[in-house]
C-alpha positions in Angstrom: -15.5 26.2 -18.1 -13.1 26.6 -15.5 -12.9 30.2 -13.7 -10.7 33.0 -14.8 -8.1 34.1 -12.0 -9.3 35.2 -8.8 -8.9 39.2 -9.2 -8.1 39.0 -4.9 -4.9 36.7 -6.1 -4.3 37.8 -9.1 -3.5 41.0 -6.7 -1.3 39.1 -4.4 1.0 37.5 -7.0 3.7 39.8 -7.4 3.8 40.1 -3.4 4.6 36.5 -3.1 8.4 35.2 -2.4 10.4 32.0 -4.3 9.8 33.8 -7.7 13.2 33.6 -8.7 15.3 30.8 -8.9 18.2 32.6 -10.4 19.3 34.3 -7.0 17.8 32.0 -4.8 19.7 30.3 -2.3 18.2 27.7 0.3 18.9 30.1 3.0 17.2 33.1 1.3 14.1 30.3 0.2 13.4 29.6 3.9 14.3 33.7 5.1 11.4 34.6 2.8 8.9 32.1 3.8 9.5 33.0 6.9 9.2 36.3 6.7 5.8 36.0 4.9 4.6 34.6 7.8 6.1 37.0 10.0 4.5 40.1 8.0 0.9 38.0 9.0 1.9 38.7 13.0 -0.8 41.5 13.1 -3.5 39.2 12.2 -4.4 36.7 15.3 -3.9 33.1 14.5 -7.0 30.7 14.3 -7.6 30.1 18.0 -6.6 26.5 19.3 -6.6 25.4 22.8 -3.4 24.6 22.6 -0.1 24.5 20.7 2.8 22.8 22.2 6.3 22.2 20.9 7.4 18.4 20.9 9.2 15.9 19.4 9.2 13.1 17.4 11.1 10.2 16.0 12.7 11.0 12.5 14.3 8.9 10.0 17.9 10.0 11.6 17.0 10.8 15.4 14.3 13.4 17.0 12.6 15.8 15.3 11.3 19.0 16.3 6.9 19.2 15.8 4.0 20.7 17.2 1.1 19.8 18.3 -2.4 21.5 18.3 -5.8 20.2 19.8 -8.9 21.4 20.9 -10.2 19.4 24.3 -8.9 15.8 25.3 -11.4 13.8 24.1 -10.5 10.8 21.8 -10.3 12.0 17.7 -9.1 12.0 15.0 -5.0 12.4 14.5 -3.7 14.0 11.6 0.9 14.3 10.7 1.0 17.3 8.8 3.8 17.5 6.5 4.5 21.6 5.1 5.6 22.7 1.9 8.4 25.2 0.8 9.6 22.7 -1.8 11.2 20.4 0.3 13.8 23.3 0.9 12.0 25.8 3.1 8.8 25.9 4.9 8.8 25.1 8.6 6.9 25.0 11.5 6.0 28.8 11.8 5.3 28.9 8.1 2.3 26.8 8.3 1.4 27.1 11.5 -1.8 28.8 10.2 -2.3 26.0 8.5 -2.4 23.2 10.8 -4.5 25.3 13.2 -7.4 25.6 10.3 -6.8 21.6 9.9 -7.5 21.5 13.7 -10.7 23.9 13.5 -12.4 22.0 10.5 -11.7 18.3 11.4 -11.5 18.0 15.3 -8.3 16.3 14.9 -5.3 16.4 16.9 -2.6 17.5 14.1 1.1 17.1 14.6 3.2 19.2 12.5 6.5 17.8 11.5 9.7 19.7 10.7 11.3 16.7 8.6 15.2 17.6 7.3 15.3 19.2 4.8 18.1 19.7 1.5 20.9 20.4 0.3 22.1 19.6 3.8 19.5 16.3 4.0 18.8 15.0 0.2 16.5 12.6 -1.0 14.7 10.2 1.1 15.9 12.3 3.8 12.7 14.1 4.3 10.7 11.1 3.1 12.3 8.9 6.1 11.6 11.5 8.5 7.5 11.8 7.6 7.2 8.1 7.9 9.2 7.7 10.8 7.3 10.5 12.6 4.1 9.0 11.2 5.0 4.8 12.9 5.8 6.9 15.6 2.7 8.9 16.1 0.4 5.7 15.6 2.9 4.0 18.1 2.0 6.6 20.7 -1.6 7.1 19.6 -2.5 7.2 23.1 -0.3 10.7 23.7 -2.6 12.8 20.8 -6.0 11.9 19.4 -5.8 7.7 21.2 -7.7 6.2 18.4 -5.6 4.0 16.3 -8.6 3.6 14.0 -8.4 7.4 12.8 -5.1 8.4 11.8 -4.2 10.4 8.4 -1.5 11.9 6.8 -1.7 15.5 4.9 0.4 18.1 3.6 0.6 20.5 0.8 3.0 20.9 -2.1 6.1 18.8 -1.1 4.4 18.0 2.0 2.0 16.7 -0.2 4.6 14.5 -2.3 5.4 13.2 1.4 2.0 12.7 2.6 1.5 10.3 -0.6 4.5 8.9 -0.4 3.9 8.0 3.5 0.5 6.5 2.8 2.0 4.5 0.2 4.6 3.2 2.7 1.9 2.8 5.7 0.0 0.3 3.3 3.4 -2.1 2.8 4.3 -1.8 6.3 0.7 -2.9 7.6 -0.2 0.2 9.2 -4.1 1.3 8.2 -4.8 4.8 7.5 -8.1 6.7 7.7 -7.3 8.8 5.4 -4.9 11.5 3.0 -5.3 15.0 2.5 -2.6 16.0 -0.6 -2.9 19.5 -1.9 -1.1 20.4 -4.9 1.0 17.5 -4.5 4.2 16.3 -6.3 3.3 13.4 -7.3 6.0 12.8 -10.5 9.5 14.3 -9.9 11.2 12.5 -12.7 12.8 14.6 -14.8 13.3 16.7 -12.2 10.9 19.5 -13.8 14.1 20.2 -16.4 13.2 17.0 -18.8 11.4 18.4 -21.5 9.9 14.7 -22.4 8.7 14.3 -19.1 7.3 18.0 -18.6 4.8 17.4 -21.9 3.4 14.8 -20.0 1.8 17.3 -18.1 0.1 20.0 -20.0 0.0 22.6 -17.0 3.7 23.1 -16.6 4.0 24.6 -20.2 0.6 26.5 -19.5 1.4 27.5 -16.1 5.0 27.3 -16.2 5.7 31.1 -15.3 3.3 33.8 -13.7 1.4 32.3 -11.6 3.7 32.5 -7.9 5.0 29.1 -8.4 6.6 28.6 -11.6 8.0 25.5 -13.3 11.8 26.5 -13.3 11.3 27.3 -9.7 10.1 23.5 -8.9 13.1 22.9 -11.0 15.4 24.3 -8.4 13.6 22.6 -5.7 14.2 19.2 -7.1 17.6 19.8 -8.1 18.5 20.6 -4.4 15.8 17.7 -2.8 17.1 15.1 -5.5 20.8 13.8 -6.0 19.7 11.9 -9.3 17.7 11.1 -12.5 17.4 8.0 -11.0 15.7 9.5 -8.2 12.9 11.1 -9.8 11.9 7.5 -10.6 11.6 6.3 -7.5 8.2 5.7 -6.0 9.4 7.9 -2.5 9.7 11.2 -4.9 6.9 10.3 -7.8 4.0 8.2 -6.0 2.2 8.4 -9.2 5.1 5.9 -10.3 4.5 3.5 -7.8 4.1 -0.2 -8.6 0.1 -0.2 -7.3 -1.6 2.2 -5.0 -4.6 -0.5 -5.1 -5.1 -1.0 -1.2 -4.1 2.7 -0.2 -6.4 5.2 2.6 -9.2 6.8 1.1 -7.9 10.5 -0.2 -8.2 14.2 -0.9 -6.5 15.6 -3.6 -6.8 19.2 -4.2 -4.9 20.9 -6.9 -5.0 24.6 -7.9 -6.1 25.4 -11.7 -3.3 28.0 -12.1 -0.6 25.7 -11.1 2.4 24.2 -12.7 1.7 21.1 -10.6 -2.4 20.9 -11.9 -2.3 17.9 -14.0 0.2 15.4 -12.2 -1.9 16.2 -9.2 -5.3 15.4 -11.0 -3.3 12.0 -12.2 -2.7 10.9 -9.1 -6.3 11.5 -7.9 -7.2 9.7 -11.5 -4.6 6.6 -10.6 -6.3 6.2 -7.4 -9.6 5.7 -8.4 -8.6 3.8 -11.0 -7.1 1.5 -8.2 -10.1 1.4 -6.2 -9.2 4.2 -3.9 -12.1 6.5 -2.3 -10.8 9.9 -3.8 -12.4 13.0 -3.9 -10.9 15.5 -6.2 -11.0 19.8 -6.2 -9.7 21.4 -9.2 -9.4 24.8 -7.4 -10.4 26.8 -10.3 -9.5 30.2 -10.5 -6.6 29.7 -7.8 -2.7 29.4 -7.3 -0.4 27.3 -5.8 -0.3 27.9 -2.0 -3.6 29.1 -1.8 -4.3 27.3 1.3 -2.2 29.6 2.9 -4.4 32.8 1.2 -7.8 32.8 3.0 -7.7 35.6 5.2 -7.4 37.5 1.6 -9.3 35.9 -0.5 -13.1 34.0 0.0 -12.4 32.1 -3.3 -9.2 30.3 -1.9 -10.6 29.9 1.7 -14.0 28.0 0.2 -12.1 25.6 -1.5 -9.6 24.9 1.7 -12.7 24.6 3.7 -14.1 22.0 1.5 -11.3 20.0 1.2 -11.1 19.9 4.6 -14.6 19.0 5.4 -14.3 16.2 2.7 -11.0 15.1 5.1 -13.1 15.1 8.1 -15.4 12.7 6.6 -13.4 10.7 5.8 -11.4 10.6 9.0 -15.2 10.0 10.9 -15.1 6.9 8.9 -11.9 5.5 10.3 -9.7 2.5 8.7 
């Protein structure tokens, strides 16, 4: 049976930002993810040995990232792709969580701020995280210098990218150790407004409102990251819609129980196994979207992150 609502959480909820698409703007979106993050400044950050501002190549020209390591010896490399619904998060958003991804896998993670709508749409930010990511592996020798080690993660639309990237990585040739997706998109079409397309998924009528994310919200996000209904069909927004995902890096799919986005992200870890994929799949009972981003708060969301990293670093030991 899966667990009720974490009590810690079910505390935090009505603390959260992006509750209301009605007077949300983009501007206001990425002001109060930011601003979350800011309200964290009294807490240390995980400790890395470093964290550097760089760049990297985008879809369109440079991109502003970061990246975090501990030591110089050769590792893992992960591209880390944040959420905020393709409309906010940033750098300083998730900055938390790419140190965590650095702590629990040894990797050397590079954090990608990919464009982002209205003023980029669709496959603006998807260019951008495969771009960054050929670029990465063609300067393997600058972060962790083995080529046989490289993933791809993010959460929520990072997530959607990650997927979409290792997707892409597979046609272009390029070998992947691994994907960490937590509560990915994984099937925008529709554009979370289609009520055909939203039964398909029981969790966005059962989670579709009080729960932090709700489905009208993810509504707002796609119709500000996607131009179309044609869109939402294409494999680059809904990787669960792609033609095969047979051949594809071994993955991590972690989805939270109380989430609109449960069930398309527990297809996608179904559609990969079905095409032979290594995946591992966490259902985060008793958890919210975003709960990556809630450890310091609550032990229930932090064992689960820690666990789906520690799957990740497995499979990044294994290499490609």
């Amino acid at each position: 049976m899966p667990l009720p609502l974490d009590p810690v959480i079910e505390k935090i909820i009505p603390l959260l930002p992006l509750r209301d698409p009605a007077v949300m703007t983009p501007q206001s979106a990425r002001d109060s993810l930011r601003a979350l993050a800011d309200a964290r400044a009294a807490i240390p950050p995980p400790p890395v040995e470093s964290a550097i501002d760089a760049e990297v190549k985008g879809g369109a020209g440079r991109l502003a990232a970061r990246v975090y390591r501990n030591g110089s010896a050769k590792s893992p490399t992960i591209v880390f792709f944040h959420g905020g619904g393709w409309v906010a998060g940033d750098l300083e958003t998730h900055d938390r969580q790419a140190r965590l991804l650095v702590i629990e896998t040894g990797a050397v993670v590079i954090s990608v701020d990919y464009r982002r709508p209205p003023e980029t749409r669709f496959p603006g930010a998807f260019e951008d995280a495969f771009a960054a990511t050929r670029n990465v592996v063609a300067r393997i020798g600058e972060f962790g210098g083995d080529l046989t080690r490289v993933g791809v993660a993010g959460d929520s639309a990072g997530g959607n990218l990650a997927a979409a990237v290792a997707i892409a990585a597979r046609d272009a040739g390029i070998k992947l150790a691994g994907q960490l997706l937590v509560y990915p998109v994984t099937d925008a079409l529709g554009r979370f407004a289609d009520a055909q397309a939203n039964a398909r998924f029981a969790s966005r009528q059962e989670n579709a409102e009080g729960y932090f994310l709700s489905r009208a919200v993810m509504q707002w996000f796609c119709g500000h990251y996607l131009g179309s209904e044609a869109d939402g069909a294409d494999w680059r927004a809904s990787p669960l819609r792609a033609a095969s995902l047979a051949g594809l890096a071994p993955a991590i799919v972690a989805t939270a129980w109380y989430d609109p986005l449960r069930d398309e992200g527990a297809a996608y870890a179904k559609a990969l196994q079905a095409a032979g994929v290594p995946t591992q799949y966490h259902p985060g009972f008793g958890l919210i979207h975003g709960y990556f981003g809630l450890g310091d708060a609550s032990e229930v969301a932090r064992a689960e992150a820690q666990r789906a990293r520690a799957d990740f670093k497995a499979v990044l030991a294994k290499g490609a």
